[in-house]
Every structure is written in structure tokens, then in C-alpha cells.
N, C-alpha and C positions, 0 to 999 in steps of 0.2 A: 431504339434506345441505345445510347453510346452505353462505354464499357464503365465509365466511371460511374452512371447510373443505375447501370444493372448491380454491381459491385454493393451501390447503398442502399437500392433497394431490395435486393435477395440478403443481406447482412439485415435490415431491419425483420422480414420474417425469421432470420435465423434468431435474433435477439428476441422478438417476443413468444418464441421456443420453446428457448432459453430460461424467459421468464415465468412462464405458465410452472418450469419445471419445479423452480422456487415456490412457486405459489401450492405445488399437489406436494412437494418435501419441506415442510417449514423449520424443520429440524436443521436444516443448511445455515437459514439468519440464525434461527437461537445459537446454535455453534457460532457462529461470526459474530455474536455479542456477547455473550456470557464469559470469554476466554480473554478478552481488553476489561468488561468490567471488573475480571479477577484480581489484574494489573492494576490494575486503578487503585481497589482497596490494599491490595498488597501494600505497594510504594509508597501508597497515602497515609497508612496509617499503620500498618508494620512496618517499613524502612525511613518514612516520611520526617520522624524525629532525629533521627539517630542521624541520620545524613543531613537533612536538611540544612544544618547550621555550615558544612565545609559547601555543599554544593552552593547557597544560595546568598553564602554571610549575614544572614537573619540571625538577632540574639535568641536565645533560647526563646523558649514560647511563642515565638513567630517564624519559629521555623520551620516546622509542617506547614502551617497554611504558604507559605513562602514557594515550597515546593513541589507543593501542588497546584501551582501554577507554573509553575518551571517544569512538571512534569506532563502534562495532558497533552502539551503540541506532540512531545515525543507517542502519547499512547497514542493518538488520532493516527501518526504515521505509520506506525508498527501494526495499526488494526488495518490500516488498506493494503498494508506490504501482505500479511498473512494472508488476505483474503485470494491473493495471486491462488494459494493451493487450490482454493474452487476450479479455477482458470483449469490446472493440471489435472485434479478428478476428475472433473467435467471431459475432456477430450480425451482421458485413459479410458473413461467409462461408456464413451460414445465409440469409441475404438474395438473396446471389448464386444461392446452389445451390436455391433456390426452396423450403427447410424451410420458409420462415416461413407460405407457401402454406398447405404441408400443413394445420402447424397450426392455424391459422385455420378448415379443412372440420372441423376435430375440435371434440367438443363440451367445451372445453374454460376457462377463463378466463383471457383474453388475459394479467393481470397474471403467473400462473403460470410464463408463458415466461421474461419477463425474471428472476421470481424465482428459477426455476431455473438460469438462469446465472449469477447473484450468487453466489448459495449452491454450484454447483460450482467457481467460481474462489474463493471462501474455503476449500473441501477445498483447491487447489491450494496456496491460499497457508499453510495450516497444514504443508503437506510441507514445502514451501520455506524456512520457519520452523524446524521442525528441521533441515534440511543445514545451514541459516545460524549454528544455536546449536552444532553442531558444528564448524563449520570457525571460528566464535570462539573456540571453547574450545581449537582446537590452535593459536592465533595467540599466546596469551598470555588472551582476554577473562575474566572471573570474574563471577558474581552475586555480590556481598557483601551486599548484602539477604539476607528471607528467605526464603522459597520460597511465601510467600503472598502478599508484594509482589511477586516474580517473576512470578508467574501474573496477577496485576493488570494488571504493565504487559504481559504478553501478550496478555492479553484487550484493554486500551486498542488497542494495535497491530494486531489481527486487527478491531476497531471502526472501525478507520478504514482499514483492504484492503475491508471492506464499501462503507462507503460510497463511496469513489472508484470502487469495480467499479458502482456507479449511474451514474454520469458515465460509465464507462466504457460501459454499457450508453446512455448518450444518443449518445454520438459514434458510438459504432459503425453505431447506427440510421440515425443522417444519415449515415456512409458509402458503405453502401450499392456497398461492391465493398472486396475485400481489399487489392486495390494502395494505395487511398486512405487505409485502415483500418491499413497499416503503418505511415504516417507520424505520420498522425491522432493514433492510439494513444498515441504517445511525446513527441510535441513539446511537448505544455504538461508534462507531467513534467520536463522539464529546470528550468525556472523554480520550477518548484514546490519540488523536491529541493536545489537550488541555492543560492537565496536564501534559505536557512536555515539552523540550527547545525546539520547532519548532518556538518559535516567542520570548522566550522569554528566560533567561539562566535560568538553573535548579534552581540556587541558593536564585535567585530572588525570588521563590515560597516560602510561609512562612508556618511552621509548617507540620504538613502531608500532605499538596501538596506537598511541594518540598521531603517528601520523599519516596511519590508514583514518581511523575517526575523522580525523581533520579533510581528510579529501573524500569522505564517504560521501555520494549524493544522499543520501538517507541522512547524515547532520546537515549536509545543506537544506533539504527538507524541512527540516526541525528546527532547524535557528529560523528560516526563515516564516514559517509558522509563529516562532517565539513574538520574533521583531514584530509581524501586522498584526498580531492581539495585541502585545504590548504585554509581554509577560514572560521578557529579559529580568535578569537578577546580576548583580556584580557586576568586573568588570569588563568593560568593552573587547571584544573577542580582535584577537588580531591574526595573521594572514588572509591570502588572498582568497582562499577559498569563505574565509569568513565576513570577511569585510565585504565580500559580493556574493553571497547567499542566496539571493532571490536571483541573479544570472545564471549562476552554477549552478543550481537547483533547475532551473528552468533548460538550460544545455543538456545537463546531466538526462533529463527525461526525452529530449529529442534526438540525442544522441542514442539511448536504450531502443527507441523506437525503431530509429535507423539503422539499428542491426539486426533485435530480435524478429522485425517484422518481416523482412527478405528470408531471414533462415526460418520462419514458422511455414511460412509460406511453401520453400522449398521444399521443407522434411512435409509440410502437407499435400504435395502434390505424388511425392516419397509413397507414403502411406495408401494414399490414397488409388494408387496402381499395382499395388501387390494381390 
């Protein structure tokens, strides 16, 4: 069995693991769902009026339902970005409880661990994805695209839950205790989510917000979502990172890969000899 074999297929036992874990802790999905559908109602229908009419240019009365469709690509991407924290639990907690020992005595390829935590928090985040597309659908949200651009910007958005669960898999490594790995987990997520058009349009942002937002792959994420549902509002967004959304978006995630995965890898081998 060559190396690129072994790799996928000790990564496939490490993933359904992984998954079994989810299945004996279900308290892990309901946390990964109950905290995006908070959002949802929040912006929907606490902030949904009062904003809706500057985010979306909808006259009064149409303008909640206006922006809530202008808001769900954003929630869809914020709930796979969050879900990265799993990613850092998960190896703080296999760290602590001495798994990572085990595996290491096993004849196995170090890279396969990490990869099998990738790949079971992307089964997570594909769940998470449908409760999300359902609790849109009863808020008001609609795909007006077509069910082939739909699936596109699915796939873009489950490209880029991958790759931040790399990042997530670096932090987690240097955590190295669960307490450390709660915080860890979530606190560059707020800047990232935040300072982009997930709630609000790029433009809106003044000064260097808006032109961190503007290059944020997390707006590119999210317009790009916007565009293949078809659930743009006003007018046509301009620079380069906008105007080519689904490139940058798509770079943006293989470029993350291309970094976080050599350094996961290193600090796992790190770890892994102490």
C-alpha cells in the first residue's frame, strides 16, 4: 500500500472515530445548531426591520423579509466557520486524555489523524447545513437560482468549513487542555464573522473595516453564496475582490489549506514526540 493510501485510508478509520464520538455526545450538533438558529431569529426579526430598509433598499414592509434573504448566506457561513471550534476541542481533548499517545504506538500515518478530524467535522458541518437550510426556509429565505447554482455555492461553503477546520486543527494542537481550547476555539471567529458583509454590506463599513470586510475571504464566502441563490439586494458590488467572489473565495480556501495543513502537520508530529 503506497503512502498516499495509507494516509486515506487510516484518515477514513480515524473519521468514523470521530464520528461514533458525535453519535455517544449529541449535545456537540445541538450546540452547532441552536447558536446559528439564535442568529437567525435575532437579525430576522429583532434587527431585520430597523436595518433592513439601509442594508437591502426595500421600502418599509418589505424590508425584513428583504433581509432575510440577504442575511442566511451570511448565517450558513458563520455556522461552518464556528463549527472549526469542534476541530480545536476535539484535538485539545484527545491531547489531554492521552489519545494522541495511543495513536502515535499505532502503525499508522501521523497526517491521517488530523485528516480524520477534518473530514468528521465536515460530516458535522454538512448536518448543521441542513437544519440551517431548514430553519431558513421557515423564516421567509428562498433559493431563486437554480438548483445547480445552489449546490455550487454549497459546495464553495462546505470549501471553506474544510479549510478553517485546518486552522482549527493548528490551534487546537497548541492548546493542549480543553479549558484553553474553549476560548481559543472561538475568539478569532468573532473578527473574522464580523468584519464582513454576513449581516451587514461591505460598504456600509467605514474606513479600514470596510477594507479588511472587503478582502475578508469570509465576504467573499458570502457574496458568493449571495450571487448562486440569487438573493443579492441593491446595488452591484464593486472591486476586485467583489466582482470575482467565487475566484477569491475559492483561492482564499486553498491558499488556508496551504498553510494550515504543513503547520498542523508539523506541530502534530511536535506533540506527538514529547
Amino acid at each position: 500500500m503506497n503512502t498516499a493510501t495509507k494516509v486515506f485510508s487510516d484518515g477514513g478509520v480515524v473519521t468514523w472515530r470521530n464520528l461514533m464520538n458525535v453519535r455517544r455526545n449529541p449535545e456537540w450538533l445541538i450546540g452547532a445548531t441552536l447558536m446559528p438558529i439564535m442568529f437567525v431569529l435575532l437579525f430576522a426579526y429583532v434587527f431585520g426591520e430597523s436595518i433592513g430598509m439601509a442594508v437591502t433598499g426595500s421600502a418599509e414592509g418589505d424590508a425584513g423579509a428583504a433581509y432575510r434573504e440577504f442575511l442566511i448566506a451570511g448565517i450558513f457561513a458563520q455556522t461552518v466557520a464556528f463549527n472549526s471550534s469542534y476541530t480545536v476541542i476535539g484535538f485539545a481533548s484527545d491531547l489531554q486524555k492521552g489519545i494522541i499517545d495511543r495513536f502515535r504506538s499505532l502503525p499508522m500515518s501521523r497526517l491521517s489523524v488530523i485528516l480524520g478530524r477534518t473530514t468528521a467535522d465536515q460530516a458535522l458541518s454538512v448536518i448543521v447545513l441542513v437544519v440551517m437550510t431548514l430553519a431558513g426556509l421557515l423564516v421567509g429565505w428562498r433559493i431563486n437560482g437554480t438548483l445547480g447554482e445552489a449546490a455550487l455555492a454549497y459546495l464553495v461553503i462546505l470549501l471553506f468549513a474544510f479549510a478553517l477546520s485546518w486552522v482549527g486543527a493548528f490551534i487546537g494542537l497548541l492548546a493542549r487542555s480543553v479549558e484553553v481550547a474553549n476560548s481559543a476555539g472561538l475568539i478569532w471567529m468573532f473578527p473574522l464573522t464580523f468584519v464582513s458583509s454576513a449581516f451587514v454590506p461591505q460598504e456600509t463599513l467605514p474606513g479600514v473595516l470596510g477594507t479588511v470586510a472587503e478582502w475578508n475571504p469570509f465576504t467573499a464566502v458570502v457574496n458568493t453564496a449571495r450571487e448562486l441563490f440569487g438573493n443579492t439586494h441593491g446595488p452591484a458590488l464593486t472591486g476586485w475582490p467583489a466582482e470575482n467572489a467565487p475566484l477569491y473565495a475559492v483561492l482564499s480556501c486553498i491558499a488556508i489549506i496551504a498553510i494550515f495543513a504543513p503547520l498542523s502537520a508539523a506541530r502534530y508530529r511536535k506533540v506527538a514526540t514529547q
